[in-house]
C-alpha positions as CSV (number, residue, x, y, z in Angstrom):
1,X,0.0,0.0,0.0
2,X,1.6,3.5,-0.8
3,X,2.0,5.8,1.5
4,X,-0.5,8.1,-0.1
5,X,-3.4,5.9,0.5
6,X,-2.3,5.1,4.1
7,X,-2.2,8.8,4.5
8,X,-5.3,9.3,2.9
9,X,-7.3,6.1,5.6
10,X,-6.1,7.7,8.7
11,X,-7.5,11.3,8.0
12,X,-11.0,9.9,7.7
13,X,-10.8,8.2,11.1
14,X,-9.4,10.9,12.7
15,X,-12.3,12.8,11.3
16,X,-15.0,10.4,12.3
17,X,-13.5,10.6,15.8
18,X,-14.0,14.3,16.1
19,X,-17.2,14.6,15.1
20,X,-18.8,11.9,17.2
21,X,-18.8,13.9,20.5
22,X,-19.5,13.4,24.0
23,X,-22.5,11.2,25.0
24,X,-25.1,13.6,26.6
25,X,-28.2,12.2,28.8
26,X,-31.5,13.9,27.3
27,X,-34.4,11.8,29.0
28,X,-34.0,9.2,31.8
29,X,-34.4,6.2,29.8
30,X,-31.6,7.2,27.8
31,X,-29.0,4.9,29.2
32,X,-31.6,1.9,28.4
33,X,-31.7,3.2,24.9
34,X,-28.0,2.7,24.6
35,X,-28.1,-0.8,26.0
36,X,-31.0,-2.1,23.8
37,X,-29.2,-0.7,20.8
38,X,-25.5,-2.1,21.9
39,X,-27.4,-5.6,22.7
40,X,-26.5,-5.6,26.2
41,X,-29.5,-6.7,28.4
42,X,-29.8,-5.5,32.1
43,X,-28.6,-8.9,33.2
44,X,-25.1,-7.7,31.5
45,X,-24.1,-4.8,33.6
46,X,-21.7,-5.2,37.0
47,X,-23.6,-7.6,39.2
48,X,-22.1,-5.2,42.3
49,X,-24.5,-2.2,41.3
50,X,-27.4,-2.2,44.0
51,X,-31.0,-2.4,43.3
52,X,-33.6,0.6,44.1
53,X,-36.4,-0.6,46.2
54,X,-39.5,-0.5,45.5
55,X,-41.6,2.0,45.7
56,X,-44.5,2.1,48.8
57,X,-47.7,3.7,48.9
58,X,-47.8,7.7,48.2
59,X,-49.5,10.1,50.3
60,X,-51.9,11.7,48.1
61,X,-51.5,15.2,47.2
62,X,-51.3,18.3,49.7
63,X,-52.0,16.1,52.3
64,X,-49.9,14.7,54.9
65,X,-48.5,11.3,56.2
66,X,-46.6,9.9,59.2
67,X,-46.6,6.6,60.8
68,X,-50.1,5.6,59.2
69,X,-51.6,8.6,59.6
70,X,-53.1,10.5,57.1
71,X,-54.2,14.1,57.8
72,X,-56.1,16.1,54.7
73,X,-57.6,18.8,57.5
74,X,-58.4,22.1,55.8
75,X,-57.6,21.8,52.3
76,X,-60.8,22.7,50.8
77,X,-61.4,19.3,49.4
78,X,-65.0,18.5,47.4
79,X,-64.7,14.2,47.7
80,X,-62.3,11.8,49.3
81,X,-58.8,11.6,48.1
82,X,-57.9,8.6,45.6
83,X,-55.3,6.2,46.5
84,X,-55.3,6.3,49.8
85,X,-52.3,4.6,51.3
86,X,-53.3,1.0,51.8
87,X,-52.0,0.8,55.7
88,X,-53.8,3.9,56.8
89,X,-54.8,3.6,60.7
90,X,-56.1,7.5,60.9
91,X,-57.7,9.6,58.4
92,X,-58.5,13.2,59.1
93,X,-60.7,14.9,56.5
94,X,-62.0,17.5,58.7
95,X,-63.0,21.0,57.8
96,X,-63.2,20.3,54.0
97,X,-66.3,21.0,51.5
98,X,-67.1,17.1,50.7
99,X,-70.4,16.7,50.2
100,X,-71.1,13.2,49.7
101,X,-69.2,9.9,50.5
102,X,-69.6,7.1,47.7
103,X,-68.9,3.4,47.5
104,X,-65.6,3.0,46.7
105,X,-64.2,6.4,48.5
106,X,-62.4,3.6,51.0
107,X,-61.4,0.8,49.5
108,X,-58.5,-1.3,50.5
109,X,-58.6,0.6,53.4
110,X,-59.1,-2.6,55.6
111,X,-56.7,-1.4,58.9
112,X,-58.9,1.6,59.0
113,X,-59.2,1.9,62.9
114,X,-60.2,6.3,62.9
115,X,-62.2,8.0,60.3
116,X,-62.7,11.9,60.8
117,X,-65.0,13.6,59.0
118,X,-66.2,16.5,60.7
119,X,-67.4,20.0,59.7
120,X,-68.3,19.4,56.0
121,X,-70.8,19.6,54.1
122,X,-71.8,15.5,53.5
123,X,-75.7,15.2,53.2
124,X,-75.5,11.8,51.8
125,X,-73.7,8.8,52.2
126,X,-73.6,5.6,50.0
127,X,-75.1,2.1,52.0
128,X,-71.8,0.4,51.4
129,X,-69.6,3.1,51.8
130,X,-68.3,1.9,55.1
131,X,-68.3,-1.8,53.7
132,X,-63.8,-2.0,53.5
133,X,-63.6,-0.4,57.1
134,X,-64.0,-3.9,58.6
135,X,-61.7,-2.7,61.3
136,X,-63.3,0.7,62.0
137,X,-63.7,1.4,65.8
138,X,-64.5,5.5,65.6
139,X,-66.7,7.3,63.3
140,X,-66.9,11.3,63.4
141,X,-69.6,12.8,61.7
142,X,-70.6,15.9,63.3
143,X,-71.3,18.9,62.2
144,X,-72.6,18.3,58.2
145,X,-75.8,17.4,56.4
146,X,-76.7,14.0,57.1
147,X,-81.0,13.8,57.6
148,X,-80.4,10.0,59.1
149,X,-77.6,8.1,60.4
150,X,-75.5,6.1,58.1
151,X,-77.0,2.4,57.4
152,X,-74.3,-0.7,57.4
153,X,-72.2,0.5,60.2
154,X,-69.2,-1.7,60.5
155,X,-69.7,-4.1,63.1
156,X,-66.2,-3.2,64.5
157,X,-67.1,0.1,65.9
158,X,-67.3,1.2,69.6
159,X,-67.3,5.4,69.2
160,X,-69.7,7.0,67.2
161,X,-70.4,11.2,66.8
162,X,-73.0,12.9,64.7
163,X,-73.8,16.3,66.4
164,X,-74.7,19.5,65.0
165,X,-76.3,17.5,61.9
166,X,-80.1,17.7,60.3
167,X,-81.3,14.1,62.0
168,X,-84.9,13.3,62.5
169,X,-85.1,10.1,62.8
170,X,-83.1,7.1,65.0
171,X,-84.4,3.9,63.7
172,X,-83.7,0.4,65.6
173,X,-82.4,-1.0,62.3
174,X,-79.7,1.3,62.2
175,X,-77.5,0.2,65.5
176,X,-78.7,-3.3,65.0
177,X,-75.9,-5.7,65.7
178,X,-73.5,-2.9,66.8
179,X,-72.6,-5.0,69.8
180,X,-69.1,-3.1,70.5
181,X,-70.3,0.1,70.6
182,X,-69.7,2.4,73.9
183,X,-70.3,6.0,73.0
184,X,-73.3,7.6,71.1
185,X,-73.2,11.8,70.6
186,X,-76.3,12.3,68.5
187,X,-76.8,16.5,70.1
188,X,-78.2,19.2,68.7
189,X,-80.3,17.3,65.9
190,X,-84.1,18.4,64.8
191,X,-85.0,15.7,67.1
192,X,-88.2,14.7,68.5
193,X,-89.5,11.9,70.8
194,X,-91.6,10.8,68.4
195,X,-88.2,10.1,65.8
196,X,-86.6,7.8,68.3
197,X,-88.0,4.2,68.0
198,X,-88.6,2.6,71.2
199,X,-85.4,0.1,72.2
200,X,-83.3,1.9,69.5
201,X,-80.0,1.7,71.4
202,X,-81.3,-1.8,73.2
203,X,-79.4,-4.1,70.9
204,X,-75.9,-2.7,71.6
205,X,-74.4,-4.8,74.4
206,X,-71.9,-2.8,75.9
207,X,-72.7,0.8,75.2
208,X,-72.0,3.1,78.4
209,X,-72.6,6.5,77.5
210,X,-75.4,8.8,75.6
211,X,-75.3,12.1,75.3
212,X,-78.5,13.8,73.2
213,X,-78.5,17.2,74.1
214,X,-80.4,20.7,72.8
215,X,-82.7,18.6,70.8
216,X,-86.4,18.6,70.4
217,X,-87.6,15.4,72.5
218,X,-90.1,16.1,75.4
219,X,-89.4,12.4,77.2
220,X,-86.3,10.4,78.3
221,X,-86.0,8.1,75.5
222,X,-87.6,4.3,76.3
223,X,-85.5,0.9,75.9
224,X,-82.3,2.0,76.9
225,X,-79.7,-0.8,77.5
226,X,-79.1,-1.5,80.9
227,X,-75.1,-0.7,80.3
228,X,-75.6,2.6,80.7
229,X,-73.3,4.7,83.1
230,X,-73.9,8.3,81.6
231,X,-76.6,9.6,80.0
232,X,-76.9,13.0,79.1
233,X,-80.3,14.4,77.9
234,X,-79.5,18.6,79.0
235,X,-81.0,21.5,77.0
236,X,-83.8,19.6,75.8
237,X,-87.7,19.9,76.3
238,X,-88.2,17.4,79.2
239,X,-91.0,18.0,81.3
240,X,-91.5,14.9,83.4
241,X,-88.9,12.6,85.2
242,X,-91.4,9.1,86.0
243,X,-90.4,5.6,87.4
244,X,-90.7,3.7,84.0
245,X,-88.6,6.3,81.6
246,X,-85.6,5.3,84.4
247,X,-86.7,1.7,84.6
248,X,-83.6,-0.8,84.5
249,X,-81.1,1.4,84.7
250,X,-79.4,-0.3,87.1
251,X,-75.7,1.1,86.4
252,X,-76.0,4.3,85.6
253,X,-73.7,6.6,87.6
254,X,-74.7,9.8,85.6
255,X,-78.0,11.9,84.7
256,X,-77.8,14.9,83.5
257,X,-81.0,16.9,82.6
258,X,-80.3,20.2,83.0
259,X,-81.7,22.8,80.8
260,X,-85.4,21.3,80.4
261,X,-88.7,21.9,81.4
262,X,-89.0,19.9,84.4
263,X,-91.4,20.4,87.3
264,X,-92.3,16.7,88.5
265,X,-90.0,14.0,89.6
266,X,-92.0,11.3,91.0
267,X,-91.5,9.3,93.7
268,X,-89.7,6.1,93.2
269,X,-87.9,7.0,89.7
270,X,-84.8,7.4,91.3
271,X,-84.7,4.0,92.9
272,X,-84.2,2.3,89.6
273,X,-80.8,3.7,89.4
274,X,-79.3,2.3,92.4
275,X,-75.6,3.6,91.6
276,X,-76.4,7.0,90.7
277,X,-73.7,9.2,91.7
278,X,-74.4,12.7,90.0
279,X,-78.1,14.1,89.2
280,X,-77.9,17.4,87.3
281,X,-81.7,19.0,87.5
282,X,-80.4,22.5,87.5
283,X,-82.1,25.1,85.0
284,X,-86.0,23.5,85.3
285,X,-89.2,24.5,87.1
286,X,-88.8,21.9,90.1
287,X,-90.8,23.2,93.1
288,X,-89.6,20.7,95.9
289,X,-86.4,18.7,95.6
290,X,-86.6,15.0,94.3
291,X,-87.8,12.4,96.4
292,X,-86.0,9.2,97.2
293,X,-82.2,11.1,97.9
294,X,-82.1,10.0,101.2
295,X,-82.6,6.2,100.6
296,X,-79.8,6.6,97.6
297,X,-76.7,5.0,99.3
298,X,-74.2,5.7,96.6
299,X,-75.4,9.8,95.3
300,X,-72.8,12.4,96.2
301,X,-73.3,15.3,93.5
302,X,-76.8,16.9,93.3
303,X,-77.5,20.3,91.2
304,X,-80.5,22.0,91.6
305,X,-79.9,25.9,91.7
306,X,-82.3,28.3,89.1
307,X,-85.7,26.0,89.6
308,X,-88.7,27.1,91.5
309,X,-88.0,25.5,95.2
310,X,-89.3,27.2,97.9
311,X,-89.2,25.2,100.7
312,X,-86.3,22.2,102.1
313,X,-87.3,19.6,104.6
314,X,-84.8,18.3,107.2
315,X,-85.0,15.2,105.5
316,X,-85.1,16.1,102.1
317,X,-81.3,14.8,101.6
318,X,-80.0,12.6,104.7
319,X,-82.0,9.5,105.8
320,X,-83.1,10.0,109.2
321,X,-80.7,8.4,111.4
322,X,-77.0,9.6,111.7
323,X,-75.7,6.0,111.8
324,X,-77.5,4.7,108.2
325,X,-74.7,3.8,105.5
326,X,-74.7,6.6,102.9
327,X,-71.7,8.0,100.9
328,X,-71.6,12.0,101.7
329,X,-72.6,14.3,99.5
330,X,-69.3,16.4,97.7
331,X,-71.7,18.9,95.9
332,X,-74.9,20.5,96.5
333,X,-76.2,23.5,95.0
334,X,-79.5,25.1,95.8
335,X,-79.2,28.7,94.6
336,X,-81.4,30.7,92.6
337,X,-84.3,29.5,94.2
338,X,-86.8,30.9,96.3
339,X,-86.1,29.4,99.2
340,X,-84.4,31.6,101.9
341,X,-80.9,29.7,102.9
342,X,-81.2,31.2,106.4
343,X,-85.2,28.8,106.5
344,X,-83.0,25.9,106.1
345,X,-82.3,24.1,109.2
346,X,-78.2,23.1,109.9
347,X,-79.2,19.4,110.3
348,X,-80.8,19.0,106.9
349,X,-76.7,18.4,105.5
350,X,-75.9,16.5,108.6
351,X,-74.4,13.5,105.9
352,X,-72.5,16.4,104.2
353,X,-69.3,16.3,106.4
354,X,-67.6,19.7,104.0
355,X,-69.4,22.9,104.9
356,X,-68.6,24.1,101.8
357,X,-70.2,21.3,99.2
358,X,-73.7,22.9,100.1
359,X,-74.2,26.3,98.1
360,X,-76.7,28.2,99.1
361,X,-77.8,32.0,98.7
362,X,-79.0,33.9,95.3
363,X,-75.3,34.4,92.9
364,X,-77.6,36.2,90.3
């Protein structure tokens, strides 16, 4: 070969070379480009390079997420996030403009144990909505739309809240089977007597404590479980306290029914609640106080200030005897009546061993 031609070969290489360039990354695949198109597989490359691992669930947008708990409070949201993280114990989704919640909103979400939903705007909510939450122990739904209370309740739940909503009705149907339930809040609801089905809380086994407050019902409600320890029926429009509306009662510790219209408590109604400790009957039209307190072994707070009681018997509070086994009384309060506190005689608190538990006198 002359030395011409050699001459003449190693310009064009050299010139090939030049013009090639660097290799420059455009798009994050581009390095699997370059292997498909060299032949080399991703089996080929150094067996030392690690792997990344997988990715895990995402917390959905603008919310946030720590240690299965997933808080979407105050974001102005219309529906339920999609792709809720599977392992989700908590979900807050308070003070948002959701409106309704459909079938499907919480799927997967099977370790579901808290669901908060509280100050939006839900009037509806979708029978099998709460279907996945088969773990679901507290439901929060106050302060929305809801006309009735949600039907197919997960059996799994013990705490439920739905105050400050548009309820008119408490059907039997709805808690049926509910038999680890402890806490009903169903306050400040359209309610009337006539909306709460007789024995509509009897079928739940264990439930302790009721609170429906500043509602419309005129009666204590009928068929109460005899589980009860607290039941709190203030701000209502209550006129009559009789033997049967208290009738097997037999644990309840707490009655409040202040703020009602009250002017009779008969005789014998407090008897079937043998381990009441606090009776709250401040704020009605009461013109004696309550019979049966002295035969109550176990009452210790009684509230009775701003009724209409005029007079108070020496025996009205302490059985007759000072040797009879009663707990003492730790608070009494009779003012804003108009009985005068200087009419009542000193041994009508002779089982109230503080002075100053009794309050007596006009505070207006």
């Amino acid at each position: 070969m002359s030395c011409i031609m050699k001459a003449t070969i190693i310009f064009f290489l050299l010139a090939q070379v030049s013009w090639a360039g660097p290799f420059q990354q455009r798009g994050l695949f581009d390095f699997m480009l370059e292997d498909e198109a060299s032949g080399m597989g991703p089996d080929d490359h150094d067996s030392d390079v690690p792997e990344l691992p997988p990715m895990g669930p995402v917390c959905p947008f603008r919310c946030q997420c720590h240690f299965r708990v997933v808080q979407c409070s105050d974001l102005g949201l219309n529906k339920v996030p999609t792709d809720l993280p599977p392992d989700t114990t908590l979900l807050d989704l308070q003070n948002n403009k959701i409106t309704e919640i459909k079938d499907g909103d919480f799927k997967n979400l099977n370790n579901l144990h808290a669901l908060i939903l509280v100050n939006n705007k839900i009037s509806k909510i979708s029978p099998g909505a709460f279907a996945p939450l088969v773990k679901l122990e507290r439901l929060y739904l106050s302060k929305n739309h809801l006309k009735e209370l949600p039907e197919k309740m997960p059996k799994t739940l013990k705490e439920l809240r739905v105050h400050e909503n548009e309820i008119t009705k408490v059907r039997k149907s709805v808690f049926n089977g509910l038999n680890q339930m402890i806490v009903v809040e169903l306050g400040t609801n359209p309610l009337k007597s006539s909306g709460i089905e007789n024995g509509a809380f009897q079928g739940m086994k264990r439930l302790s404590y009721i609170r429906i407050a500043d509602t419309n019902i005129t009666a204590i409600p009928q068929g109460l479980p005899s589980t009860l320890t607290e039941l709190h029926l203030d701000g209502n429009k209550i006129s009559k306290v009789d033997a049967s509306s208290l009738k097997g009662l037999n644990n309840l510790a707490k009655l409040g029914l202040s703020f009602n219209s009250i002017s009779v408590v008969e005789n014998g109604s407090l008897a079937n609640t043998p381990h009441l400790r606090e009776l709250h009957l401040n704020n009605n039209k009461l013109v004696k106080v309550p019979g049966g307190l002295p035969e109550h072994k176990y009452i210790q707070v009684v509230y009775l200030h701003n009724n209409n009681i005029s007079t108070v018997g020496t025996n009205d509070f302490c059985p007759p005897g000072f040797n009879t086994k009663k707990a003492s009384y730790s608070g009494v309060s009779l003012f804003s009546n108009p009985v005068q506190y200087w009419e009542i005689q000193p041994s009508t608190f002779r089982c109230i061993y503080v002075p100053s538990a009794v309050q007596l006198g006009n505070y207006k």
